[in-house]
N, C-alpha and C positions, 0 to 999 in steps of 0.2 A: 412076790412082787405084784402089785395094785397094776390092772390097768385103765384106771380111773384118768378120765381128761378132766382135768384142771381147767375154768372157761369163767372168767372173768365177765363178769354184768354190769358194764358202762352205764352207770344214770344214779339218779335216789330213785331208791324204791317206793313207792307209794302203795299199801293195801288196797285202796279206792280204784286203780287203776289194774282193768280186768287182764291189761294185758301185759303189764308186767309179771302175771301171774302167770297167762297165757308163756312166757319167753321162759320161765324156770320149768313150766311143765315140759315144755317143748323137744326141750335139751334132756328131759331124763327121758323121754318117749322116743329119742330119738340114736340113746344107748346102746341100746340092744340091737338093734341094726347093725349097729359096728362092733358088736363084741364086747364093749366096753360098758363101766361105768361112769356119770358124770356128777363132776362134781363141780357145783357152781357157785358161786358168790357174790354178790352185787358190790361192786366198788362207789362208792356217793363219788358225784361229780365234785366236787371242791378239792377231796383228795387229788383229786389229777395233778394239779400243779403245786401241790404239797411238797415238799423236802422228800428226797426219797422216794416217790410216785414210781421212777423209774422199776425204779429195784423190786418194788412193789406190783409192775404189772410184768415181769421176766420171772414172775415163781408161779404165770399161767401160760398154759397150753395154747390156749386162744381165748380172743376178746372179741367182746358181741354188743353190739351199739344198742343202749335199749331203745324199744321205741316208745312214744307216746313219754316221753322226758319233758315236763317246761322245762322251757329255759329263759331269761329276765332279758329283756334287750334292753 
């Protein structure tokens, strides 16, 4: 049995953006700490209110708001 945390990444990813990079590194540096492995995934923001979203964030562990996200007002 894996004890890998499953931890969804709220936002689009952008390469350009140090700290999106900073939030993926964060969560595997912060693994070992707890014994575990992490395993992370970035979710794009538009999926959110997609058909199915739901179901789609209950097969994570935990969800982590990314920072430094545009977002279009």
């Amino acid at each position: 049995m894996s004890n890998a945390v499953r931890i969804g990444i709220l936002g689009d990813f952008n390469p350009e953006f140090r700290s999106h990079h900073a939030t993926a590194d964060s969560l595997q540096h912060a693994a070992p700490q707890t014994e575990s492995e992490s395993d992370s995934e970035w979710i794009p923001t538009p999926s959110l209110t997609a058909p199915g979203a739901e179901k789609t964030l209950e097969t994570f562990d935990g969800l982590w708001a990314s920072p430094a996200v545009p977002t279009k007002v």
